[in-house]
C-alpha atoms as a printed R data frame, in Angstrom:
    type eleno elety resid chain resno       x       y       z
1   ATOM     1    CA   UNK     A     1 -50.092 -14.807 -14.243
2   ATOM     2    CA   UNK     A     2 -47.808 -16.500 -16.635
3   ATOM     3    CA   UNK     A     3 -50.234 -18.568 -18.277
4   ATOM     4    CA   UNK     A     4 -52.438 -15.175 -18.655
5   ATOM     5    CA   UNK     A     5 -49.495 -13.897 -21.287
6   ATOM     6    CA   UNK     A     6 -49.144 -15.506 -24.468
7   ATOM     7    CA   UNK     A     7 -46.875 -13.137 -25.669
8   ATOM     8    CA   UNK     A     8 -42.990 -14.500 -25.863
9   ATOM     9    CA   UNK     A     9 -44.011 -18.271 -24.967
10  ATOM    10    CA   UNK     A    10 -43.788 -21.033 -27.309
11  ATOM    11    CA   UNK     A    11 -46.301 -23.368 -28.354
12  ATOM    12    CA   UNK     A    12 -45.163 -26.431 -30.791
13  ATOM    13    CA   UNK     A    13 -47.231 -27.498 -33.484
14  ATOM    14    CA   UNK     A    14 -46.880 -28.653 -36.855
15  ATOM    15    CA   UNK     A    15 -49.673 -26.760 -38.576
16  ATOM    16    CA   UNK     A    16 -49.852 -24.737 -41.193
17  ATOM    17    CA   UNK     A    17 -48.200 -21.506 -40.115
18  ATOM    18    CA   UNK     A    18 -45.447 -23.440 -37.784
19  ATOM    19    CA   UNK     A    19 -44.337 -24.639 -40.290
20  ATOM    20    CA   UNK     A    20 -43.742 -21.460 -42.713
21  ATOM    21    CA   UNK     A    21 -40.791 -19.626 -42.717
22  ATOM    22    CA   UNK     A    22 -39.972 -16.918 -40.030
23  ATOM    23    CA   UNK     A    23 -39.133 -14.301 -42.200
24  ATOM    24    CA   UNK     A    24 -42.507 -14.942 -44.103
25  ATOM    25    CA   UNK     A    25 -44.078 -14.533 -40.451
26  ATOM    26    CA   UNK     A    26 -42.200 -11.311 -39.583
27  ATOM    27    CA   UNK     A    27 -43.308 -10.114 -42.542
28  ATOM    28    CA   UNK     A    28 -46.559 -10.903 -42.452
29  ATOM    29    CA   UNK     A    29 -47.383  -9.593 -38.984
30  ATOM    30    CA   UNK     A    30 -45.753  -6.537 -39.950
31  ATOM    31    CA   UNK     A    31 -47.362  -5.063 -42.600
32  ATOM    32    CA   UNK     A    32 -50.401  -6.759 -41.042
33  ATOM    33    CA   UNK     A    33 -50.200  -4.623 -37.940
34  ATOM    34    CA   UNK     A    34 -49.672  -1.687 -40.373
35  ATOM    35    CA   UNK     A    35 -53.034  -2.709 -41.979
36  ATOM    36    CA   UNK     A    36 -54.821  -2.411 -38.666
37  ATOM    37    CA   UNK     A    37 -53.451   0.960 -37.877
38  ATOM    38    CA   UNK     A    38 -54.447   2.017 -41.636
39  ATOM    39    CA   UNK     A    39 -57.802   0.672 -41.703
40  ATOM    40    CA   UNK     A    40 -60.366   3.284 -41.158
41  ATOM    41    CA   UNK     A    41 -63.861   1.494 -41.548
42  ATOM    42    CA   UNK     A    42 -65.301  -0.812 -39.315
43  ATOM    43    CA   UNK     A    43 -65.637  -3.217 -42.473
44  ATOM    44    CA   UNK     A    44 -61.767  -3.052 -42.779
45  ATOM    45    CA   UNK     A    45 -61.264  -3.891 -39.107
46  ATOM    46    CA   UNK     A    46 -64.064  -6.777 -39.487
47  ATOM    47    CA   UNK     A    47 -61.736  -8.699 -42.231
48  ATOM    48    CA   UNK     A    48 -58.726  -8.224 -40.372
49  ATOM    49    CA   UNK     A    49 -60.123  -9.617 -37.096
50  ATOM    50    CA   UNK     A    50 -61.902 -12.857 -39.907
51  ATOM    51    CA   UNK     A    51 -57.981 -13.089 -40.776
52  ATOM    52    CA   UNK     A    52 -57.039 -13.536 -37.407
53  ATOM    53    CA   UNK     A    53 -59.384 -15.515 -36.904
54  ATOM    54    CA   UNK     A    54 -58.900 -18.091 -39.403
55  ATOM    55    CA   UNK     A    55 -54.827 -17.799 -38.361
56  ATOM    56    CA   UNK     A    56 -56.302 -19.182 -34.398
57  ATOM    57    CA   UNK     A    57 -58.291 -21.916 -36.466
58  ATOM    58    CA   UNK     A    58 -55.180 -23.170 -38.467
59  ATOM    59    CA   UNK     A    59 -52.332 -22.643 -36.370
60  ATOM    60    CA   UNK     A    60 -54.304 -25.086 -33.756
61  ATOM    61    CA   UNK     A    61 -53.441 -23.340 -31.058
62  ATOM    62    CA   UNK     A    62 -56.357 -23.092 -28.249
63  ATOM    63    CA   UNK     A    63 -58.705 -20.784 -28.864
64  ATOM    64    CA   UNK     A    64 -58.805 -19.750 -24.745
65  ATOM    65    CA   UNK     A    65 -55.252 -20.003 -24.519
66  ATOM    66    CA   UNK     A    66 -55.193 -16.989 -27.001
67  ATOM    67    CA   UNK     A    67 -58.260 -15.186 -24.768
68  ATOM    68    CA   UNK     A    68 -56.916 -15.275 -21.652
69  ATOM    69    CA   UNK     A    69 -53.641 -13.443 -22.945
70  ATOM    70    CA   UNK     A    70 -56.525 -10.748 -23.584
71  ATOM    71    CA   UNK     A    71 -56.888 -10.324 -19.898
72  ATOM    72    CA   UNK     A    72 -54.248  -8.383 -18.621
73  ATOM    73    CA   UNK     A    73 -54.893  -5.658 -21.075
74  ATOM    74    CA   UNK     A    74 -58.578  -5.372 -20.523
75  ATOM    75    CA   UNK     A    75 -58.213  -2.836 -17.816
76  ATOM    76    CA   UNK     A    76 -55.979  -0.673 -20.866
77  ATOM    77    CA   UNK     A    77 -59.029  -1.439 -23.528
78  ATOM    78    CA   UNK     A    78 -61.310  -0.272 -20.917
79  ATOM    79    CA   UNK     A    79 -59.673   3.117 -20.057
80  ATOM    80    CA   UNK     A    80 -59.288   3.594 -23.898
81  ATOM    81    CA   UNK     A    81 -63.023   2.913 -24.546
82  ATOM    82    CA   UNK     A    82 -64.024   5.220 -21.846
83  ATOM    83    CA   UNK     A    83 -62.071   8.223 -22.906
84  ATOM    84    CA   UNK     A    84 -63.298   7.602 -26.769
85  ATOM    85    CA   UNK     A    85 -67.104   7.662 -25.482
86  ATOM    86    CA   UNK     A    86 -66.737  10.494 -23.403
87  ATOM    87    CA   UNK     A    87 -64.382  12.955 -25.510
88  ATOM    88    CA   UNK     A    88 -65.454  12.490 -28.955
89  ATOM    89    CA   UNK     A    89 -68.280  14.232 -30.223
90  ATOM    90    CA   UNK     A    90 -70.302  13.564 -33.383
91  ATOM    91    CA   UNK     A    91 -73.277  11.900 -34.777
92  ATOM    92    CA   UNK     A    92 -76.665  11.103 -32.879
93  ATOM    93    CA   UNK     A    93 -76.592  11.891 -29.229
94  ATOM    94    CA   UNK     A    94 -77.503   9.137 -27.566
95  ATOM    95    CA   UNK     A    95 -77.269   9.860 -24.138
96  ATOM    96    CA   UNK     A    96 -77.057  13.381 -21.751
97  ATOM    97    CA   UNK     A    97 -77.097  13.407 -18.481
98  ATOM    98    CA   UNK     A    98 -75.818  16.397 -16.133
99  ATOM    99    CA   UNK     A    99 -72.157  16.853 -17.456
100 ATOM   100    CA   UNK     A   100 -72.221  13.586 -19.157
101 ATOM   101    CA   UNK     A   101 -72.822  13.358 -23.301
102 ATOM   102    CA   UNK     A   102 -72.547  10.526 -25.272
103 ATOM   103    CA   UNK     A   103 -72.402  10.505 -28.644
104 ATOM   104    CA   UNK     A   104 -72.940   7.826 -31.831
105 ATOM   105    CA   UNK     A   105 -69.360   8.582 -32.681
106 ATOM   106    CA   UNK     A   106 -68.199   8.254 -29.454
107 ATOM   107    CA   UNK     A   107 -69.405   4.937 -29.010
108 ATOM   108    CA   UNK     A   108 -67.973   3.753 -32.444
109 ATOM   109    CA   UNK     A   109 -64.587   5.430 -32.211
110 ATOM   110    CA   UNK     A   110 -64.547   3.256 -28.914
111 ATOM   111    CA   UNK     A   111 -65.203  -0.494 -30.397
112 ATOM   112    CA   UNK     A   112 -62.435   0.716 -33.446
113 ATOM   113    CA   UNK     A   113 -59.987   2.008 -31.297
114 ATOM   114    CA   UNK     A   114 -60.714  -1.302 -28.876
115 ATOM   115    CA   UNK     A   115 -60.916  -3.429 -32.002
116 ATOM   116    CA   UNK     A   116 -57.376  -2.202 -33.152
117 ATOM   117    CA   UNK     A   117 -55.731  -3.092 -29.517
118 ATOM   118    CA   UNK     A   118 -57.450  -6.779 -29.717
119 ATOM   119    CA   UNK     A   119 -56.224  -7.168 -33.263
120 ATOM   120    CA   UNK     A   120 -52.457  -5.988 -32.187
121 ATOM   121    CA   UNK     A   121 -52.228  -8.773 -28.975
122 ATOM   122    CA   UNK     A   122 -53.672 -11.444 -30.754
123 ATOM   123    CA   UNK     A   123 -50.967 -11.105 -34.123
124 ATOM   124    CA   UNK     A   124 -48.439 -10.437 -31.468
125 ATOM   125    CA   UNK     A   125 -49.773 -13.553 -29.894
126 ATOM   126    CA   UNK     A   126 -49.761 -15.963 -32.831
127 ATOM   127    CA   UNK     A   127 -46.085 -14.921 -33.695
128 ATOM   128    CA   UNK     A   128 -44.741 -16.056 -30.876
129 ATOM   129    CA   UNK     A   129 -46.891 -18.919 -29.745
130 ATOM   130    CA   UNK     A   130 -46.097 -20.489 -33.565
131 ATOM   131    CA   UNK     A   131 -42.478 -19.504 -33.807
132 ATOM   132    CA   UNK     A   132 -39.576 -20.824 -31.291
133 ATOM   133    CA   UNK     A   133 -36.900 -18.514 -30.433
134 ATOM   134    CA   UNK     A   134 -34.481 -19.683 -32.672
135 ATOM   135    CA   UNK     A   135 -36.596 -19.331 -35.416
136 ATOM   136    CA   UNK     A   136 -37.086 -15.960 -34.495
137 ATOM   137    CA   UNK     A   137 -33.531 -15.138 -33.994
138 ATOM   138    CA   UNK     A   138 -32.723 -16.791 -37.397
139 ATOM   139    CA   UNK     A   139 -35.675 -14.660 -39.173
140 ATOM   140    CA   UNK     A   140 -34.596 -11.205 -37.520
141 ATOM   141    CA   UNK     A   141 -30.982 -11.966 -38.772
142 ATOM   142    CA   UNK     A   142 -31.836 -12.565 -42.468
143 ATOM   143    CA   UNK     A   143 -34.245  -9.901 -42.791
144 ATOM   144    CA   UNK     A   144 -31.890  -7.449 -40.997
145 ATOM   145    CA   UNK     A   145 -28.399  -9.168 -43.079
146 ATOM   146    CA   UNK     A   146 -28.721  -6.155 -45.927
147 ATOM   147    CA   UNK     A   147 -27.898  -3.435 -43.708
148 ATOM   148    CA   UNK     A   148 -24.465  -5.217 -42.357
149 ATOM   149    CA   UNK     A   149 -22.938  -3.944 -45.675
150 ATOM   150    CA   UNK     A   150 -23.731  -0.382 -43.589
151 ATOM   151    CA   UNK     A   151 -22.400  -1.412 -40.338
152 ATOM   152    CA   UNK     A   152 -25.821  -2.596 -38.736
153 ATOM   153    CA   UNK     A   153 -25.485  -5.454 -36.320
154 ATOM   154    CA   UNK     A   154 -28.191  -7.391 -37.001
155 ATOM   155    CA   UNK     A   155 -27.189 -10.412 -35.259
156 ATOM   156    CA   UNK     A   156 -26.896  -8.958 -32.382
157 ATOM   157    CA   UNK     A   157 -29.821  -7.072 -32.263
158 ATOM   158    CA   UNK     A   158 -31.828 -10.233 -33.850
159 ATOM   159    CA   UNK     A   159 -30.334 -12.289 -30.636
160 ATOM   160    CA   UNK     A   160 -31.383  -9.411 -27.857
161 ATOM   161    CA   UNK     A   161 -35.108  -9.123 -29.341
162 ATOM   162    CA   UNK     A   162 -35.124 -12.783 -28.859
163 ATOM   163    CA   UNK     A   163 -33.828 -13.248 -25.778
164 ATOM   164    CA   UNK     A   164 -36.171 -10.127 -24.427
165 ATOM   165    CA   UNK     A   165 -38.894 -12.356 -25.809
166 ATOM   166    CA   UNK     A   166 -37.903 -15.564 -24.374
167 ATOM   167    CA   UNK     A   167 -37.460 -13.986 -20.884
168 ATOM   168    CA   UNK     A   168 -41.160 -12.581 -20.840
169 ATOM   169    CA   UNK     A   169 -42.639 -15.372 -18.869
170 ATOM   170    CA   UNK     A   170 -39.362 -15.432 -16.942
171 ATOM   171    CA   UNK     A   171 -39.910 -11.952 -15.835
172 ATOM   172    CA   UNK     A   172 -44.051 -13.041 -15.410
173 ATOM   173    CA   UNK     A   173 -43.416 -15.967 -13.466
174 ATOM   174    CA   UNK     A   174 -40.504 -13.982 -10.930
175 ATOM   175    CA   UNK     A   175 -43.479 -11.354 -10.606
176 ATOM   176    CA   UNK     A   176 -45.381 -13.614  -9.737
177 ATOM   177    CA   UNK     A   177 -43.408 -15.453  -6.782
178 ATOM   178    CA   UNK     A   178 -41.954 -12.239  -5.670
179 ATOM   179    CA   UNK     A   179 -45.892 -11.241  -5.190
180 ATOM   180    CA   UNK     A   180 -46.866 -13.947  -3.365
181 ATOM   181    CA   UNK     A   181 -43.851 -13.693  -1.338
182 ATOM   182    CA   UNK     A   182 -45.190 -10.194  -0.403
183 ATOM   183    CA   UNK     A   183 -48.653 -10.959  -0.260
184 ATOM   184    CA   UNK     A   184 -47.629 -13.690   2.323
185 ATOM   185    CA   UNK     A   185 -45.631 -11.101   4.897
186 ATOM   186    CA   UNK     A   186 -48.935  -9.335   4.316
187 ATOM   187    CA   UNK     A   187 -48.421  -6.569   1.975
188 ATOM   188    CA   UNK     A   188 -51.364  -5.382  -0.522
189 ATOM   189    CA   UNK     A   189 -51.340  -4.129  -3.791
190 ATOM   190    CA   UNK     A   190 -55.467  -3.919  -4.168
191 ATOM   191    CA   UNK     A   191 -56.188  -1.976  -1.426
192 ATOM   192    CA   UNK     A   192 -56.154   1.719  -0.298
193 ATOM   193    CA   UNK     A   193 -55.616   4.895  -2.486
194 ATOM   194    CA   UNK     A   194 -54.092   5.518  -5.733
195 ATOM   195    CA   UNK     A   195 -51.085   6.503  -4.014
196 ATOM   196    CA   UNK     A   196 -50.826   3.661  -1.537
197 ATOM   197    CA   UNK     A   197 -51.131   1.263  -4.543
198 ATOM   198    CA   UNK     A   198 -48.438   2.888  -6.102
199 ATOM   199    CA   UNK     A   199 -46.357   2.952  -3.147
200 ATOM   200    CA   UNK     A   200 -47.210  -0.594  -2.755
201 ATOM   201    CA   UNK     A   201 -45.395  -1.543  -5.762
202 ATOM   202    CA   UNK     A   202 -42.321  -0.312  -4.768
203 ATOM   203    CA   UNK     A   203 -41.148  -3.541  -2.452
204 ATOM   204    CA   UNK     A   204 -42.020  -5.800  -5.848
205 ATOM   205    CA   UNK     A   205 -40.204  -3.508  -8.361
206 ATOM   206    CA   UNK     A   206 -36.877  -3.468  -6.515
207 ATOM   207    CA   UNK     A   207 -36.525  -7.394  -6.203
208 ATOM   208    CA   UNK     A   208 -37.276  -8.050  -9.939
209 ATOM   209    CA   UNK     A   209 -34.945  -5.621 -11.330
210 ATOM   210    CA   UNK     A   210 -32.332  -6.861  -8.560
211 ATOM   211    CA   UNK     A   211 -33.420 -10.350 -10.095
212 ATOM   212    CA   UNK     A   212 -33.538  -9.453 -14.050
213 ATOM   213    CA   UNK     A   213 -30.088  -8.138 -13.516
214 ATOM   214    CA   UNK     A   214 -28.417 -11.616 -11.723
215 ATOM   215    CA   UNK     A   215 -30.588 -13.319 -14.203
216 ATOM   216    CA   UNK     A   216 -28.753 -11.084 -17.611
217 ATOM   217    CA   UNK     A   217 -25.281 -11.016 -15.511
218 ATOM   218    CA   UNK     A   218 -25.620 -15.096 -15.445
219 ATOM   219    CA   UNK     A   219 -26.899 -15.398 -18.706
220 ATOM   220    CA   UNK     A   220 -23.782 -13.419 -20.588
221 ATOM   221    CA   UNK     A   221 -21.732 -15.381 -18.394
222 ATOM   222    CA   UNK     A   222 -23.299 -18.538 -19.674
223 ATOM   223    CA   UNK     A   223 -22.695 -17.446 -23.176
224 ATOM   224    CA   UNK     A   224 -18.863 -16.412 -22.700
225 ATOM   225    CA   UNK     A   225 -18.076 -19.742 -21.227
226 ATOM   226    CA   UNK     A   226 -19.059 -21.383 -23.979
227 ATOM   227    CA   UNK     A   227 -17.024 -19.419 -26.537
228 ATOM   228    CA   UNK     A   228 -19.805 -16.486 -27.990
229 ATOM   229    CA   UNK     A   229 -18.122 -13.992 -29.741
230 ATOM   230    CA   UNK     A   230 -21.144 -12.183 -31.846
231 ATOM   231    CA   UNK     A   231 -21.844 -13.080 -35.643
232 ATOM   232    CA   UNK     A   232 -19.073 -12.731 -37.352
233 ATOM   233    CA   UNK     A   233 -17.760 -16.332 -38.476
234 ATOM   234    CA   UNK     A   234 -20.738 -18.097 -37.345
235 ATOM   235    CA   UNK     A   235 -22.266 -21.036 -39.163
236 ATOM   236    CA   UNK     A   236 -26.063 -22.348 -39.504
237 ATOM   237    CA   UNK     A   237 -27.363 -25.576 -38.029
238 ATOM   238    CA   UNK     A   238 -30.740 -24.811 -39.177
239 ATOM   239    CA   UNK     A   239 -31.146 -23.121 -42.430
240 ATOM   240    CA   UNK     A   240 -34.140 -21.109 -43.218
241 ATOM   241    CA   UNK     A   241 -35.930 -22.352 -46.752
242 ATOM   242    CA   UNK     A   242 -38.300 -19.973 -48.715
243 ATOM   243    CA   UNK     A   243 -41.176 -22.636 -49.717
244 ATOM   244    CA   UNK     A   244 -44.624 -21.764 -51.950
245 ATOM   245    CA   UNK     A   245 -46.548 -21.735 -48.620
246 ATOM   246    CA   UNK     A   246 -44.628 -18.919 -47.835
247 ATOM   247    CA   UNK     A   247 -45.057 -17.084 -50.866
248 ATOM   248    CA   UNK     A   248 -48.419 -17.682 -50.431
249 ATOM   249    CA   UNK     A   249 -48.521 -15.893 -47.050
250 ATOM   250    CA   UNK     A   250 -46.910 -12.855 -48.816
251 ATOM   251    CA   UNK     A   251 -49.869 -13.349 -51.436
252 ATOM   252    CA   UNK     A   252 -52.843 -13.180 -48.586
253 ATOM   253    CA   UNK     A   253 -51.119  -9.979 -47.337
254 ATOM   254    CA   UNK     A   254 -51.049  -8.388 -50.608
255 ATOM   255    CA   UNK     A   255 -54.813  -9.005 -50.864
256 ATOM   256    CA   UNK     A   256 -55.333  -8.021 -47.628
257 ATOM   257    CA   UNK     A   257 -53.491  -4.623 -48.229
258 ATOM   258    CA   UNK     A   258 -55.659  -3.840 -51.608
259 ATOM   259    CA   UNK     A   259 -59.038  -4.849 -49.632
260 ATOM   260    CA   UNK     A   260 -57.778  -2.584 -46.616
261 ATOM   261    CA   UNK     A   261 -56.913   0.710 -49.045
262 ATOM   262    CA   UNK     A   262 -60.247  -0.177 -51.028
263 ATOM   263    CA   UNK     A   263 -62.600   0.014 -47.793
264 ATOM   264    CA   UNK     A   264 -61.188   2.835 -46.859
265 ATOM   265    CA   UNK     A   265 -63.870   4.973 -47.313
């Protein structure tokens, strides 16, 4: 299961967009995933997905490693491409049968909307595997550093959304044993009704959260004993540069954003 979610794991590299700044990668994925959620024609999503593309290609990172994060969302794609065929109506019919009616603008309101979900996992993907938690941290804390002049603790938020990150395959891999560990005493989470399956889950939900809650208690304990008191006063052993490569990532997006609004209808 872990090696299924690519999301909040860490792969290091010394490409082209590990080494640009995390700020400039925050940014980026930002206003990118506002680009997929504006794009409206299929030739807008097309040069998004050639952008993320080309971001697989140069940050070096396996191209299956990426795919396989795809897999525990299919069964969410799927659902999603199933209600867009069968609700939306428009176009060319294309097929009727009893009850059933699908329509040409069915089908294509299902590849955009499934399109859009692939685009969002894969960004999500690439931000994480390029970008170690510090990084992260460090980036969320400069971006956020403005609004401290209005009380806003961005450190400490910056530190919480990258511990939460960090602790994804934590929480992925402690599924996974507690699972097996049920599986094992012969429990089934496959089998019977809906209802059974949820039931099921039950015995699997109540560990982990007993788990993630030793694991946050030991952590904060970890952190007091070695003398954490929040932001204020802290120094920088790493500090973040603003190079031309990364001015040149805020460049792509800017193109990106007038090709998006210009295929827009």
């Amino acid at each position: 299961m872990i090696g299924n979610i690519p999301i909040g794991q860490y792969v290091a590299g010394a490409s082209y967009i590990h080494r640009c700044d995390p700020r400039a990668k925050l940014l980026f994925i930002f206003f990118f995933i506002l680009l997929i959620f504006l794009a409206k024609t299929m030739l807008g999503l097309l040069v998004l997905a050639a952008v993320c593309i080309v971001g697989i290609l140069v940050s070096r990172v396996p191209v299956l490693y990426i795919l396989r994060g795809l897999k525990p969302a299919l069964w969410i794609i799927a659902l999603t491409v199933i209600l867009q065929i069968f609700t939306t109506q428009g176009g060319q019919l294309l097929l009727e049968w009893n009850f059933i009616h699908i329509y040409e603008k069915g089908v294509q309101e299902a590849i955009f909307v499934a399109g859009r979900i692939i685009l969002l996992m894969i960004s999500a993907s690439l931000l994480t595997l390029t970008t170690s938690p510090i990084q992260l941290t460090d980036g969320l804390e400069s971006l956020f550093s403005p609004l401290k002049r209005f009380g806003f603790p961005a450190h400490e938020l910056a530190l919480m959304m990258s511990i939460s990150l960090r602790f994804i395959p934590t929480l992925l891999e402690e599924t996974d044993k507690i699972a097996k560990a049920q599986i094992s005493r012969g429990a089934t989470f496959v089998s019977g009704s809906l209802i059974q399956r949820v039931y099921s889950i039950i015995p699997l939900i109540v560990p982990l959260f007993i788990q993630s809650f030793r694991r946050a208690e030991d952590l904060a304990l970890a952190m007091e004993a070695r003398g954490y008191r929040g932001g204020e006063g802290r120094t920088k052993y790493r500090r973040l540069t603003w190079e031309l490569r990364d001015t040149f990532l805020m460049l792509i997006i800017l193109v990106l954003a007038v090709a998006v609004w210009g295929l827009r209808t």
